[in-house]
C-alpha positions in Angstrom: 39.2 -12.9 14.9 36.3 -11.6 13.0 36.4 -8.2 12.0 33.1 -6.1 12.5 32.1 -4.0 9.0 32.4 0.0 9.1 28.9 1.2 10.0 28.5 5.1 9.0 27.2 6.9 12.0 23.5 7.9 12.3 22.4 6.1 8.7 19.1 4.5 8.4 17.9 2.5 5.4 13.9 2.6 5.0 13.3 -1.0 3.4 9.9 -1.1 1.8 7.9 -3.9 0.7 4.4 -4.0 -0.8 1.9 -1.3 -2.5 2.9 2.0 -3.6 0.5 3.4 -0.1 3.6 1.7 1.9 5.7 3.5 -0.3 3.9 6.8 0.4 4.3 5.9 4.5 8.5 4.9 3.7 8.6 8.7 2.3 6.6 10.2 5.0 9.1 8.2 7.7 12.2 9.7 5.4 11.2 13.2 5.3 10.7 13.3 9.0 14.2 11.5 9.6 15.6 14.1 8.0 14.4 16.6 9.6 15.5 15.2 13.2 19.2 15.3 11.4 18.9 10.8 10.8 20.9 10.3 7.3 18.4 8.1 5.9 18.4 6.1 2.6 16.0 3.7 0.6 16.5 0.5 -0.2 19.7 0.5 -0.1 22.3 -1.9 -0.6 25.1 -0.7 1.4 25.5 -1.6 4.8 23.6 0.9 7.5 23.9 1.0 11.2 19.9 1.1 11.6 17.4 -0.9 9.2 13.3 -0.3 9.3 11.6 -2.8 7.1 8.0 -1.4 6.4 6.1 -4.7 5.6 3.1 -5.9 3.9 0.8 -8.1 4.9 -2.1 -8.5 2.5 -1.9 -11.7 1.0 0.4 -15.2 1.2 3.1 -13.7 -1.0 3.3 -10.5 0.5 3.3 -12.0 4.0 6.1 -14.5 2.9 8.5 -12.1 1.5 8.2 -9.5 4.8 9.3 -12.6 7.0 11.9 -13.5 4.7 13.1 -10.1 4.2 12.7 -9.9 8.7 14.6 -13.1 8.5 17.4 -12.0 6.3 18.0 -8.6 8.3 17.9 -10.7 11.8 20.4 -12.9 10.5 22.5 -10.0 8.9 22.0 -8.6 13.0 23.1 -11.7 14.8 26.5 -11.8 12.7 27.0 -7.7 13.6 26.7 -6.1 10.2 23.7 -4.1 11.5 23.1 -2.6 14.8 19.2 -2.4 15.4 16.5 -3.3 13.8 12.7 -2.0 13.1 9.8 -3.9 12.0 6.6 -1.4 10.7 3.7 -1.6 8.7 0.7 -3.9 7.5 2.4 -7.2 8.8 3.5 -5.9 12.3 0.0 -3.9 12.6 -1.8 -7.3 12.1 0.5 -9.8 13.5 2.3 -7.6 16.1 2.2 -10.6 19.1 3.8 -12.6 16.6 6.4 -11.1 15.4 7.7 -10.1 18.6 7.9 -14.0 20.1 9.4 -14.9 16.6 12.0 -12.5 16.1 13.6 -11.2 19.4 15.7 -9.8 17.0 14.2 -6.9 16.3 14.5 -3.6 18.6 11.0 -2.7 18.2 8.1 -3.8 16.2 5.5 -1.1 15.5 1.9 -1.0 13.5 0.6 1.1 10.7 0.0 4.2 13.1 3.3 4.5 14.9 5.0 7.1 13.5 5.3 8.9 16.6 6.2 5.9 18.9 9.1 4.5 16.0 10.3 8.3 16.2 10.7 8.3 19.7 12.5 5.0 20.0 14.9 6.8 17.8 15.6 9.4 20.0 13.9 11.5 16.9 10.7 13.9 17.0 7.7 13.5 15.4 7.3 17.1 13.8 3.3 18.2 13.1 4.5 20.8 10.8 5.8 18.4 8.2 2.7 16.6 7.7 2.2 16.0 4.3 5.4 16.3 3.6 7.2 13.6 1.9 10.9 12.5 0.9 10.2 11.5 -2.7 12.0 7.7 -3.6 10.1 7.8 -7.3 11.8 9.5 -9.9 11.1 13.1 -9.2 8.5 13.9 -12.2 5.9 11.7 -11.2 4.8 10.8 -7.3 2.1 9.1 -5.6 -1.1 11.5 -3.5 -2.6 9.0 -1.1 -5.6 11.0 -0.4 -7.5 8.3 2.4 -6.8 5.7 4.7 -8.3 2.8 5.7 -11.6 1.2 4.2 -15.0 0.8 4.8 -16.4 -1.4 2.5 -17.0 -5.6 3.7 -15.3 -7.7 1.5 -14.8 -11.0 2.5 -11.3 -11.8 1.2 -9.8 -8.6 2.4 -7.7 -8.5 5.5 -7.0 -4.4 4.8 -9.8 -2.9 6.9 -7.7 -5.2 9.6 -4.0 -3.5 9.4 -5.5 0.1 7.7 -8.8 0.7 9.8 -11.9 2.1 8.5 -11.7 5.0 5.8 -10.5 8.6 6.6 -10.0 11.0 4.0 -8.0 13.9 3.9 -9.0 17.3 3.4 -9.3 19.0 0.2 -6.9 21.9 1.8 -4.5 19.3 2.8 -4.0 18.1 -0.4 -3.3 20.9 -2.4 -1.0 22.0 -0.3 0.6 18.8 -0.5 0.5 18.8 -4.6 1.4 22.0 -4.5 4.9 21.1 -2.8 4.4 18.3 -4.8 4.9 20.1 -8.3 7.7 23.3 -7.1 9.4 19.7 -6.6 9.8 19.4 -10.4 6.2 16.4 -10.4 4.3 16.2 -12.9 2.3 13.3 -13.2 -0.1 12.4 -10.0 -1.0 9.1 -9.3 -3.9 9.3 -7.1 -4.1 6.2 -4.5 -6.0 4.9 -1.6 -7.7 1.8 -0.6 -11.1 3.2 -2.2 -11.0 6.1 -4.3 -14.5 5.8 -4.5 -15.3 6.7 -1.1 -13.6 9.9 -0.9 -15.0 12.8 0.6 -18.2 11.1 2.6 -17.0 10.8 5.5 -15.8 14.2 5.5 -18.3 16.2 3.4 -21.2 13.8 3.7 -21.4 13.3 -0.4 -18.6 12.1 -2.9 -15.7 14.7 -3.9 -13.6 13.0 -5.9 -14.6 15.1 -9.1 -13.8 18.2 -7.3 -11.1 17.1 -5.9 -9.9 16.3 -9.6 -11.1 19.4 -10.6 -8.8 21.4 -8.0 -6.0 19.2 -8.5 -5.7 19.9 -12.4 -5.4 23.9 -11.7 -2.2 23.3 -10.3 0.7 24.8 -12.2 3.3 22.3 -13.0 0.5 19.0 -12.7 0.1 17.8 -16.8 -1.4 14.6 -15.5 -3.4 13.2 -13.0 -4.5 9.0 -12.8 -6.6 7.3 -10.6 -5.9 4.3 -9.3 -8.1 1.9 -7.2 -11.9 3.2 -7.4 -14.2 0.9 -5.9 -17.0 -0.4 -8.6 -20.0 -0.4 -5.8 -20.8 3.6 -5.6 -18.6 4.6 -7.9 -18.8 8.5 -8.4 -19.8 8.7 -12.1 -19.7 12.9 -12.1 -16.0 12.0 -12.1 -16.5 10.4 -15.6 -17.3 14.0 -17.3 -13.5 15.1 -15.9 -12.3 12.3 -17.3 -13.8 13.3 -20.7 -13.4 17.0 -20.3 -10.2 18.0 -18.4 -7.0 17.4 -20.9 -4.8 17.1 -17.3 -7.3 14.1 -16.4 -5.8 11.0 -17.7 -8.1 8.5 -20.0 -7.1 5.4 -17.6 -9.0 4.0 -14.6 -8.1 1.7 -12.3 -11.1 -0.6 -10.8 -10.9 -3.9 -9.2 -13.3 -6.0 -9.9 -12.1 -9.3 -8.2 -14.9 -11.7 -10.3 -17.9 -11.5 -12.2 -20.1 -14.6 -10.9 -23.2 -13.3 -9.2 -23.2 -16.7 -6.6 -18.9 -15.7 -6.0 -19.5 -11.6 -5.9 -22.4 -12.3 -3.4 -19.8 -14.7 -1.1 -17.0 -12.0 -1.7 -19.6 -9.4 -0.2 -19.0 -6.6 -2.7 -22.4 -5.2 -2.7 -22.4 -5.6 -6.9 -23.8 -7.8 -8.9 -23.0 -9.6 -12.7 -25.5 -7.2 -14.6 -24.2 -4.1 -12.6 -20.8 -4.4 -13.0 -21.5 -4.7 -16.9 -23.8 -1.5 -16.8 -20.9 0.5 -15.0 -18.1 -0.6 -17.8 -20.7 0.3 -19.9 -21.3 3.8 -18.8 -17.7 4.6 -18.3 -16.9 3.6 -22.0 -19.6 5.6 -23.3 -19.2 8.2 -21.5 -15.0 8.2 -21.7 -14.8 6.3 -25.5 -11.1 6.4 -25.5 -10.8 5.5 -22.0 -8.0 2.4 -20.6 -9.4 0.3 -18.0 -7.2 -1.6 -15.4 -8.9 -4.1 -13.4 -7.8 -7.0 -11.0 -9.4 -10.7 -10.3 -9.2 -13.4 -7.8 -9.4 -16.4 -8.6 -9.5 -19.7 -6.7 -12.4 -17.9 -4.3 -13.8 -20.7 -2.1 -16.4 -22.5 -3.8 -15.5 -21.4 -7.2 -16.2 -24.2 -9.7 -15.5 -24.6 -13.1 -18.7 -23.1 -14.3 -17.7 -19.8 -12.2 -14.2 -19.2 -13.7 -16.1 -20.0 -17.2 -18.3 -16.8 -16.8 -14.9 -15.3 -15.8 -13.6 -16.2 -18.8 -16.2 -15.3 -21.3 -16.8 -11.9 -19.1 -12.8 -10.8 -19.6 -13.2 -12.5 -23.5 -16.3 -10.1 -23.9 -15.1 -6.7 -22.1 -11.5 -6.9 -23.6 -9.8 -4.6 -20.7 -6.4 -2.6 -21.1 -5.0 -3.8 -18.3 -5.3 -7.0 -16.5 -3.7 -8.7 -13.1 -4.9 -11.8 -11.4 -4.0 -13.0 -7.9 -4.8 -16.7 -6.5 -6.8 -16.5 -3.6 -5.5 -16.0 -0.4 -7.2 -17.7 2.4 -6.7 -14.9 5.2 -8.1 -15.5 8.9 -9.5 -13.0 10.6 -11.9 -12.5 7.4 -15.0 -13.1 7.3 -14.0 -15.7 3.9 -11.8 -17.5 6.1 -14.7 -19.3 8.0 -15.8 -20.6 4.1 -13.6 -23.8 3.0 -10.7 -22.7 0.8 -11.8 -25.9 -1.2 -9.9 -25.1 -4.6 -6.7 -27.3 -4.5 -3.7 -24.4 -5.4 -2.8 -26.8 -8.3 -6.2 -25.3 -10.1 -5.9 -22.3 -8.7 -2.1 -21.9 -10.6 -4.1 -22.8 -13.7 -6.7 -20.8 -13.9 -4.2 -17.9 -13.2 -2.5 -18.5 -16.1 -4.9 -19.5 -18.2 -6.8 -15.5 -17.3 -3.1 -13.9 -18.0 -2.7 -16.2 -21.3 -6.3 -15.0 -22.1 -5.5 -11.5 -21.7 -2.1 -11.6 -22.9 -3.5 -12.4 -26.8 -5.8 -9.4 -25.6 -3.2 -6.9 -24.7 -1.3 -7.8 -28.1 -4.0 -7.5 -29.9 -5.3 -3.7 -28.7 -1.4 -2.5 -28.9 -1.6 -3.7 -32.9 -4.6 -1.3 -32.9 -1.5 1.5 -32.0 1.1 1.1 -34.4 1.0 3.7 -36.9 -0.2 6.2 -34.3 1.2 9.1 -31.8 1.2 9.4 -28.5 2.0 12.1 -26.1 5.0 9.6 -23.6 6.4 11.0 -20.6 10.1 9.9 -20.5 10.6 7.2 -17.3 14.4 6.4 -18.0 16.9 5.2 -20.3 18.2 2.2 -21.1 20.8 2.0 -23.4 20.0 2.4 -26.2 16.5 3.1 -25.8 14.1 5.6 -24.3 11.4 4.1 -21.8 8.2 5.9 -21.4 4.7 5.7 -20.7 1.6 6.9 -22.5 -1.2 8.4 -20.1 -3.0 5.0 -20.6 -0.3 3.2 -18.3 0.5 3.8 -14.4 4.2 3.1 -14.0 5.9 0.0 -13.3 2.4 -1.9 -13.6 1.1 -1.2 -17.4 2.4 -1.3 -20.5 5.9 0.7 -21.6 6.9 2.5 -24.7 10.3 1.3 -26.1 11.5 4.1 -27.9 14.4 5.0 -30.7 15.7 8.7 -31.0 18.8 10.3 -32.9 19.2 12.6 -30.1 19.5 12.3 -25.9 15.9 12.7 -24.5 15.4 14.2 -20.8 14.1 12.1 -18.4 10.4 13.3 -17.1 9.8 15.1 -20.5 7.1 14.5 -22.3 7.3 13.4 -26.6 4.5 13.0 -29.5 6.2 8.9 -29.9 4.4 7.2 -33.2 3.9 3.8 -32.6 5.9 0.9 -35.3 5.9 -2.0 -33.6 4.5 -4.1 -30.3 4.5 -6.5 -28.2 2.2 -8.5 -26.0 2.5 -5.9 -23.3 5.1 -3.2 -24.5 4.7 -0.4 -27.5 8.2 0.5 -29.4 8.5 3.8 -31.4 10.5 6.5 -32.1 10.1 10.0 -32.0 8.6 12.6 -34.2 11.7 14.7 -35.7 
């Protein structure tokens, strides 16, 4: 006779797949566990009575690992090592019908907006006062500040305006308060996300506000730097550029996804930019920010792409040489207005012109780090790993960019910040050792 496993009483574990704006929701859900009393842990291994799985459900990938991480948990139900089971987030949001009829497994399946409702079934209350608050799972000197939701903007790939909504920033107040709890919580770097960072503060204050935001932000004691991640190129705020260039707590990085550069593909994607534009803007930022690290993100594989279209690509990432480079194959999503278009690029090419991009930038990225060695940077400390240091410079977002390897005679503290000079690199990695 089977014996059922020891489940410890009233212990959830928060499961979270996706972007770090899930993550951001998983802490919100945490904090306000623990306030109703609910043990709660994240991503944990050990066995829990209770599992929530906060999915994503952006693109193929993303949709594929949620089911099979729905799947495993299901199975892990029906054999009694688990006791209920939640489903929340992007996935459930957009495919909530679904899920139910496929996996009667779960206890309750609940959208983007459920808080409340995913409280309740918990025999748990949703607490207004703690709004804002979070239960921080990154290491405690840096944290994520999602300052909107949802997005406005048309872009025919994107299946986010579907699970999100349209955009809704948050006030000003709200959010130094928030930082404010942030830093007497020992953070120190702010990563500032949201679907479009670019958008901020017009729906609210009927003009942009991201620069003052920034500005506000930065006077917080305990803050030593602040990134932005996500802007939107079409409208992008370019009074923020003088923070960049003048506030020392500002960081010299920018994230902003571009997706492609052919004028006939940008006009199918629907992002309101052309060819000629997008070059003016990188343009502007780099002469107005000179020592300024750009992160941007592709697609390729878009319907209708030919071999002429991922050759601009080519040329355009040869010619503009940015920092930091992803690519994703396209994802043919329904619902979006792109999914009426054939998705006519067999995924055989589509796999090659990924790797041929990341090959592209790889030399790229190797060959800007040589440009380092020799130099100092100012690295916050991320962890250790015996026996080195890992740490980022304000160029790199963490777990995305490039790391600093680092060498040191004596124990560093974790979330402190070191003048590193720069020996040696890698295609994507820095290794130095510390100033003494």
């Amino acid at each position: 006779m089977r014996t059922k496993p020891y489940l410890p009483k009233n212990l959830v574990n928060v499961i979270t797949l996706g972007c770090s704006k899930n993550l951001v929701d998983s802490e919100v859900l945490l904090n306000q566990l623990q306030a109703n009393q609910i043990n709660a842990v994240h991503d944990s291994a050990e066995k829990t009575p209770i599992v929530i799985i906060n999915t994503c459900g952006f693109i193929d990938q993303a949709k594929a690992e949620s089911i099979d991480t729905i799947l495993a948990y299901a199975h892990e139900k029906s054999l009694g090592n688990i006791q209920k089971l939640y489903v929340i987030g992007c996935l459930s949001e957009r495919y909530k019908d679904d899920l139910v009829q496929e996996f009667p497994e779960a206890d309750g399946i609940f959208g983007t907006q459920s808080l409340p409702e995913l409280l309740q079934e918990l025999s748990a209350e949703y607490k207004q006062h703690l709004i804002g608050e979070r239960l921080l799972t990154t290491p405690k000197h840096y944290a994520y500040l999602k300052i909107s939701e949802g997005c406005n903007r048309p872009c025919s790939f994107c299946a986010i305006p579907l699970m999100r909504g349209a955009h809704v920033s948050r006030t000003i107040e709200s959010l130094l308060q928030e930082t404010e709890s942030l830093a007497q919580k020992g953070v120190k770097e702010l990563i500032l996300i949201a679907q479009d960072l670019s958008f901020y503060g017009i729906d609210l204050y009927s003009k942009h506000q991201l620069a003052n935001l920034l500005e506000q932000l930065s006077q917080i004691s305990g803050i030593e730097w602040i990134r932005l991640q996500y802007a939107y190129p079409n409208g992008f705020p370019e009074d923020v550029l003088q923070v960049i260039r003048q506030n020392p707590k500002i960081c010299q990085y920018l994230d902003i996804p571009l997706q492609h550069i052919s004028d006939k593909i940008l006009t199918s994607m629907r992002r309101g930019i052309s060819q000629a534009r997008t070059q003016k803007l990188i343009q502007t930022i780099r002469e107005q920010v000179p020592d300024i690290h750009l992160r941007t993100t592709l697609i390729v594989g878009y319907p209708g792409e030919t071999s002429q279209d991922f050759d601009e690509l080519k040329q355009f990432v040869q010619q503009f040489r940015f920092d930091r480079l992803g690519v994703f194959k396209y994802s043919h999503e329904e619902n979006t207005h792109a999914f009426n278009l054939l998705d006519d690029v067999p995924e055989k090419v589509k796999e090659n012109r990924l790797q041929e991009l990341m090959a592209l930038q790889q030399q790229i990225s190797f060959e800007l780090n040589t440009q380092k060695i020799g130099k100092t940077y100012k690295v916050i400390i991320d962890r250790h790993e015996t026996p080195y240091w890992i740490g980022r410079t304000e160029y790199d977002t963490p777990e995305v960019d490039n790391e600093v390897i680092i060498t040191s005679s004596k124990p560093l503290k974790i979330g402190e910040f070191y003048d590193v000079l720069i020996h040696d690199c890698q295609e994507f990695d820095l290794m130095g050792s510390i100033n003494e």
